[in-house]
Backbone bond lengths (Angstrom), bond angles and torsions (degrees), N, CA, C in turn:
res aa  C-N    CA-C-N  psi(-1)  N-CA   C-N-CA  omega(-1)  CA-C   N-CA-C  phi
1 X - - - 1.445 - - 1.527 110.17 -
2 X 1.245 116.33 149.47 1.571 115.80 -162.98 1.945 84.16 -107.90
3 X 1.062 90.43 136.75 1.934 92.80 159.13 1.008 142.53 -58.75
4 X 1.789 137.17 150.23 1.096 138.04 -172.50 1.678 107.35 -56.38
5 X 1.207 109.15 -36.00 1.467 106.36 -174.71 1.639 101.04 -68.98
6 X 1.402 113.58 -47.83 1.781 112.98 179.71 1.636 111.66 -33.01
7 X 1.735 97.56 -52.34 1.663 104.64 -168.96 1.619 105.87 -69.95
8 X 1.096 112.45 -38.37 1.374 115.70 173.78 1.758 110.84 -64.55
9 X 0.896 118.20 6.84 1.796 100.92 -174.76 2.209 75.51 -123.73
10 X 1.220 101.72 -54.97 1.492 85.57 171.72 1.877 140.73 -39.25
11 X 1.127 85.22 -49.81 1.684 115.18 -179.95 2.008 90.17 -55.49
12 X 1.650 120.67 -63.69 1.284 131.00 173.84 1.701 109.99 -42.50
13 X 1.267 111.01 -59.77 1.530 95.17 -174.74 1.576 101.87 -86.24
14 X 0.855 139.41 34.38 1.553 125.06 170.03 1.742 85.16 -112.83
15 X 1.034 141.30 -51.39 1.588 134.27 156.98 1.040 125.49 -25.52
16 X 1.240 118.92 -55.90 1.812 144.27 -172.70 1.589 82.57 -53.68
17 X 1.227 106.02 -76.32 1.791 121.12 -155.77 1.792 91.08 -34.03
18 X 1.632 103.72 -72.76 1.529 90.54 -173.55 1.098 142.05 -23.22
19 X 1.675 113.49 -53.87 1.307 136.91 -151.81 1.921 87.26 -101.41
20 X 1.965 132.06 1.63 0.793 124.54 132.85 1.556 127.23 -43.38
21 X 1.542 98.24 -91.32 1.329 98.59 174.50 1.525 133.76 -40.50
22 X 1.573 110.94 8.55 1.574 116.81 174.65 1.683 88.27 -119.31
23 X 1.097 126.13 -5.62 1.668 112.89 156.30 1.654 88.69 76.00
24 X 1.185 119.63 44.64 1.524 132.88 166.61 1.085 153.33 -111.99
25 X 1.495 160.53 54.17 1.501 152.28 -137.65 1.645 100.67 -46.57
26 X 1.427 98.45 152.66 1.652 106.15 158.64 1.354 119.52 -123.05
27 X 1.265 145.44 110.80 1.122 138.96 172.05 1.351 123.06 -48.77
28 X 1.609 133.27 154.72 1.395 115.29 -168.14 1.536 119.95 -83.84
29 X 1.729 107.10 -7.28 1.573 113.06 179.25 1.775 90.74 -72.79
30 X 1.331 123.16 -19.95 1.428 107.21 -163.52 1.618 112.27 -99.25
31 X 1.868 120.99 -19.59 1.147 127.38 132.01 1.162 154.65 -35.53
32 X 1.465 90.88 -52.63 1.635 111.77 163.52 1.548 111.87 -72.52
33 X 1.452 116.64 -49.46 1.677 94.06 176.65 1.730 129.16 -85.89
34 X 1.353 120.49 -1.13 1.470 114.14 158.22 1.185 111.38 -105.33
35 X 1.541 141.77 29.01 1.334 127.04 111.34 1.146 119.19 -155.23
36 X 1.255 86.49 77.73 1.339 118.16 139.92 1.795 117.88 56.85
37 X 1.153 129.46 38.40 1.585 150.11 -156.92 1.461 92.35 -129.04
38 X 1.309 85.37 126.48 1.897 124.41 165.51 1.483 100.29 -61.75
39 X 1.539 110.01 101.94 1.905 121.88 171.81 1.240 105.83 -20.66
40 X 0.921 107.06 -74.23 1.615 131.31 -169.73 1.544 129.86 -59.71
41 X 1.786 110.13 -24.37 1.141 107.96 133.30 1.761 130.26 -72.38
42 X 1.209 102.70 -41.55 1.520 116.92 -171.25 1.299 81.04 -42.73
43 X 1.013 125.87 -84.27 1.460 134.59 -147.31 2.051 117.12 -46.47
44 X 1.575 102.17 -26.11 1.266 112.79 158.02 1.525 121.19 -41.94
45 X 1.692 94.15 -74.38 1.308 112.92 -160.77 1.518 104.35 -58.30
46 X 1.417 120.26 -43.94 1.519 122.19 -166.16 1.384 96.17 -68.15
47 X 1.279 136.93 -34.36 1.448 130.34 -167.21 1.993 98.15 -67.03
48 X 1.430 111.26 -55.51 1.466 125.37 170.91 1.964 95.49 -38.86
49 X 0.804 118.39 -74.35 1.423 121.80 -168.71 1.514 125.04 -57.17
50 X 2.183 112.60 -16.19 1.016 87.51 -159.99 2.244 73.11 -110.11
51 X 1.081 105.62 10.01 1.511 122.79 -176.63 1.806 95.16 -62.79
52 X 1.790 102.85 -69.90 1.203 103.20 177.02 1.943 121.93 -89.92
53 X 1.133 93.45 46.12 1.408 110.88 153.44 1.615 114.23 59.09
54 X 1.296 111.39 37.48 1.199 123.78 153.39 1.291 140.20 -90.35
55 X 1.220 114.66 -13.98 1.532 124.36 -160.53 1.597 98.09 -158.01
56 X 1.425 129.52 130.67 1.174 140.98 157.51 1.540 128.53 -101.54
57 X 1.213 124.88 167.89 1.750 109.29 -161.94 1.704 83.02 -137.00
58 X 1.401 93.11 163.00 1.888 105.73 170.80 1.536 86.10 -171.05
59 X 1.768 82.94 139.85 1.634 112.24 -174.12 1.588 103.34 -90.99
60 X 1.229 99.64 165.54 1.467 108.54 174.57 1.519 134.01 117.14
61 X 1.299 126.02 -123.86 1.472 101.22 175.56 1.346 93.09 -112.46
62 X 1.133 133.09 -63.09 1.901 135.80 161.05 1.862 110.07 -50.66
63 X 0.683 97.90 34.78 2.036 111.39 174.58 1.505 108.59 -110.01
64 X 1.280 94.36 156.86 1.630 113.64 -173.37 1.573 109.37 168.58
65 X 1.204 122.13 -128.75 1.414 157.08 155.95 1.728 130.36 -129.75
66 X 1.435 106.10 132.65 1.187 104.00 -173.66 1.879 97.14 -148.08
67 X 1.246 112.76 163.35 1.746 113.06 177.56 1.757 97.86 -66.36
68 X 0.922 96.43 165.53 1.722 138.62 -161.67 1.624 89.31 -102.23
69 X 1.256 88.65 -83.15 1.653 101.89 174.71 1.463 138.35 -87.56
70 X 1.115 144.73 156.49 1.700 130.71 -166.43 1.882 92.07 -77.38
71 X 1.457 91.65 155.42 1.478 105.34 -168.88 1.845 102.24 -64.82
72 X 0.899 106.42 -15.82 1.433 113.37 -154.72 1.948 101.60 -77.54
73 X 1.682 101.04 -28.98 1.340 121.80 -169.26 1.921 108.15 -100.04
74 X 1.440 113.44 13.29 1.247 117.83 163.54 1.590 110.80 -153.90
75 X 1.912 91.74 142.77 1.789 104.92 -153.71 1.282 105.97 -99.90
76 X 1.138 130.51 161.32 1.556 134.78 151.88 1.656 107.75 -20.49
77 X 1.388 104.92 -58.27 1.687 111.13 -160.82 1.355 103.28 -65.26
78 X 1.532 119.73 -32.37 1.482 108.20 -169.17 1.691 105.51 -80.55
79 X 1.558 114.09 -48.57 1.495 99.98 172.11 1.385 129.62 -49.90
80 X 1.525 130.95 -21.07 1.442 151.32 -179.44 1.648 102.63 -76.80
81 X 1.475 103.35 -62.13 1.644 94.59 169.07 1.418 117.60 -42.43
82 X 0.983 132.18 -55.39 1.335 149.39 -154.10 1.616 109.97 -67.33
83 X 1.500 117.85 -50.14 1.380 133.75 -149.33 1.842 82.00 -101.59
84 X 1.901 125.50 -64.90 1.409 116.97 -175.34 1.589 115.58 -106.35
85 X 1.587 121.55 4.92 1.431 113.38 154.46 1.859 87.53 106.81
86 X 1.363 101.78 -159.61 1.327 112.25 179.34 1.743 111.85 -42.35
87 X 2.174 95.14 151.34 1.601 74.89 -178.21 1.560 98.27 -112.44
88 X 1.629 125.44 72.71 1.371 116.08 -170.56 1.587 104.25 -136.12
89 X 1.955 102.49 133.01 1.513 88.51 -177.69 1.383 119.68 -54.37
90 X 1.459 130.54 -26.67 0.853 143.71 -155.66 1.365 149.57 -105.71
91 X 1.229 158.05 -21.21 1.551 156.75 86.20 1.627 86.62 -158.57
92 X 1.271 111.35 -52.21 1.407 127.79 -169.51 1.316 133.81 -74.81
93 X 1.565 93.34 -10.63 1.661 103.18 168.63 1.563 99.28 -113.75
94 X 1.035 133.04 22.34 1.523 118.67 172.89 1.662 112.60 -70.60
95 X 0.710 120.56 136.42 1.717 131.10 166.38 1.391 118.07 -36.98
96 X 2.192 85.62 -69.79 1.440 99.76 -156.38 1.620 95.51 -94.34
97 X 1.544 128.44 -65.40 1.387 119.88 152.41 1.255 150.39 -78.58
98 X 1.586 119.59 72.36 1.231 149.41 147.32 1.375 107.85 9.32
99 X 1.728 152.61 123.62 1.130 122.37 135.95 1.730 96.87 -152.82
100 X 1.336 117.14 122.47 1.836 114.01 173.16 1.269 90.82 -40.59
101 X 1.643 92.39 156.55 1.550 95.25 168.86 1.611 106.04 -100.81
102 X 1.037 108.77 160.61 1.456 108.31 -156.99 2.048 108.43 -77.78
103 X 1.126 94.15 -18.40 1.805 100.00 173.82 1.549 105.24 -85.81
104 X 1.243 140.00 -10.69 1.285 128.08 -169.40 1.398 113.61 -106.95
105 X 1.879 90.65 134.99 1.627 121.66 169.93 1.482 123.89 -34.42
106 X 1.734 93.66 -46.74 1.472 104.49 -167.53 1.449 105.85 160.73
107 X 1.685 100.71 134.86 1.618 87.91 -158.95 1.817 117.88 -87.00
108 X 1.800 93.59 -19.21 1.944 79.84 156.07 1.357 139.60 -72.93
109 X 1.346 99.23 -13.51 1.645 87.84 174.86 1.661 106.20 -95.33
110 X 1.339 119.76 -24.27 1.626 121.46 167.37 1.475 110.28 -22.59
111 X 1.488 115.59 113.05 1.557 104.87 165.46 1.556 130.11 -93.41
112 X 1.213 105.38 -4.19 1.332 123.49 -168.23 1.949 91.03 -97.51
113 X 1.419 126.26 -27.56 1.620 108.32 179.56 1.711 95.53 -81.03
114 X 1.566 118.73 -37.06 1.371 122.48 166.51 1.601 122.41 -22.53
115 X 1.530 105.57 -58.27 1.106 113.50 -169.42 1.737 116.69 -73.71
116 X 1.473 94.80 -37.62 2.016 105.58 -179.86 1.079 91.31 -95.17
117 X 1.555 153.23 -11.36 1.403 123.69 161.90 1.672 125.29 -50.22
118 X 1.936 108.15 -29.00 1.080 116.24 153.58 1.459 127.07 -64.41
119 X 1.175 123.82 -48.02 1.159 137.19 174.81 2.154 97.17 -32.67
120 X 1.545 88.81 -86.39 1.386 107.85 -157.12 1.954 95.84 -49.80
121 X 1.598 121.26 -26.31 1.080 109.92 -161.59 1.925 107.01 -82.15
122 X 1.335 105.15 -16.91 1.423 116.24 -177.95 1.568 112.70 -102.69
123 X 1.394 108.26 -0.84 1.742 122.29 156.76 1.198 118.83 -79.70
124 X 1.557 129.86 -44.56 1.368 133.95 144.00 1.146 133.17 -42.62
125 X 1.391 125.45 -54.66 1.663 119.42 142.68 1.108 129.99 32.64
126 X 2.107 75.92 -102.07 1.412 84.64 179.96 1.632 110.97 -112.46
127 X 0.814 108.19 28.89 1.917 110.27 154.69 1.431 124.02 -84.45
128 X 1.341 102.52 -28.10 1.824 124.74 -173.40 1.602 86.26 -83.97
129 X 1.202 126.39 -38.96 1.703 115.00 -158.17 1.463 122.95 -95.54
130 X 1.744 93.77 -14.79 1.554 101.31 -163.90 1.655 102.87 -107.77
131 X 1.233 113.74 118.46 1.492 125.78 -158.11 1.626 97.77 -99.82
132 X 1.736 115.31 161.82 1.561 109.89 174.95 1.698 100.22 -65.76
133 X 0.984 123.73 -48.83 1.406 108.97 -173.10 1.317 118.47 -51.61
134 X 1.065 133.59 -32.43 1.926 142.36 138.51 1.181 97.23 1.08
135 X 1.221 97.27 -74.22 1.699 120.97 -155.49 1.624 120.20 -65.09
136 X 1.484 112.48 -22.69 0.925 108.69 -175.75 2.002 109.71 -122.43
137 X 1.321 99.06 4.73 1.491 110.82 175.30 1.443 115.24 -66.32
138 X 1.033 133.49 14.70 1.788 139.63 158.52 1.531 103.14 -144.26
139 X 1.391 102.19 88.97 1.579 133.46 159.40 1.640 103.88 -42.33
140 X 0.912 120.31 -43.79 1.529 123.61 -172.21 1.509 125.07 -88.59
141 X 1.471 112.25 17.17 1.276 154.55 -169.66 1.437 112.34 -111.12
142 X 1.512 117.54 -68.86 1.436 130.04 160.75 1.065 118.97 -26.10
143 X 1.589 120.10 144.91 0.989 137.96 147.12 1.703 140.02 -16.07
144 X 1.046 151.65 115.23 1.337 118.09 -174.79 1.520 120.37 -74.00
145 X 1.603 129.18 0.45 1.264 127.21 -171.87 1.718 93.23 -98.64
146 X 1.376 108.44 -15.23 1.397 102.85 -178.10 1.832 128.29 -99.34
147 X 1.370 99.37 6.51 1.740 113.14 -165.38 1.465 87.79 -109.47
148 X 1.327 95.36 143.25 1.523 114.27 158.22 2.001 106.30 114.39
149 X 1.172 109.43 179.66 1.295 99.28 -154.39 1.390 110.55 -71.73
150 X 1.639 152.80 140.58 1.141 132.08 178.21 1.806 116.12 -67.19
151 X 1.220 103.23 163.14 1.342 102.80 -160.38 1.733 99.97 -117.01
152 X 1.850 103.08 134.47 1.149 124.07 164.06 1.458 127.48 -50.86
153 X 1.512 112.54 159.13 1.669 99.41 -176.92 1.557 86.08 -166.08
C-alpha cells in the first residue's frame, strides 16, 4: 500500500498538470482545498517535490506552484520514489536501497524474493510508464471538483 502522504503528493500533481496545460500557478490554500489536503502537510510534500525538481514556485499575485516539467515527462514511479523511497517489497530487491535481508540463506535459492522479484519487477512497469498526463488524459473520467480550468488568485 502506498501512503496517505504518497496519494496526497499524487492527487497534487495530477492538479498541477491541469492548471499546467492552462499555463497557471496554484496556490497551496487552492490545492489543499479542492482536494482536500492538510495545508500543512501539502506544503511538506510540495517543498519535497519542488526540492527534487519537479515543481517550481513564483511569488506574487499570479504565483503559486506549477510543474517544472510537462506532465507527460514525469511518471507515477518517480513521484512515489520521491514522497516513500524505494519501490521494492523487499530489502533485497530494491534498486536504489540495496540491503540482504538479514534472515536469508541466499538470495538464489530464496523462493519467496523469486516470487516478488516479479512482483516488484511488474510494479515498475507500470509506475516507470504511466505518466500524470496518463492520468489525466480522459477529462470525462475526473472528478467533478477536479475538471475545469484551474483558478487564478
Amino acid at each position: 500500500m502506498i501512503s496517505q502522504k504518497a496519494k496526497y503528493a499524487l492527487r497534487a500533481m495530477v492538479l498541477l498538470a491541469r492548471a499546467h496545460a492552462e499555463d497557471e500557478a496554484l496556490i497551496i490554500a487552492d490545492i489543499s482545498e479542492r482536494q482536500n489536503i492538510p495545508k500543512k502537510f501539502l506544503e511538506q510534500i510540495l517543498l519535497d517535490l519542488k526540492r527534487h525538481g519537479l515543481l517550481d514556485s513564483r511569488r506574487g499575485k499570479n504565483g503559486g506552484y506549477m510543474l517544472l516539467r510537462p506532465a507527460d515527462q514525469i511518471t507515477f514511479g518517480e513521484v512515489l520514489r520521491i514522497i516513500e523511497g524505494p519501490i521494492a517489497p523487499l530489502p533485497c530487491l530494491s534498486k536504489m536501497a540495496y540491503r540482504k535481508c538479514e534472515d536469508c540463506d541466499g538470495e538464489k535459492s530464496c523462493e519467496i524474493r523469486r516470487v516478488f522479484a516479479e512482483v516488484a519487477d511488474a510494479t515498475r512497469a507500470v509506475l516507470d510508464k504511466t505518466t500524470i498526463a496518463d492520468a489525466i488524459a480522459d477529462e470525462r473520467l475526473a472528478p467533478a471538483n477536479l475538471r475545469g480550468k484551474a483558478r487564478r488568485r
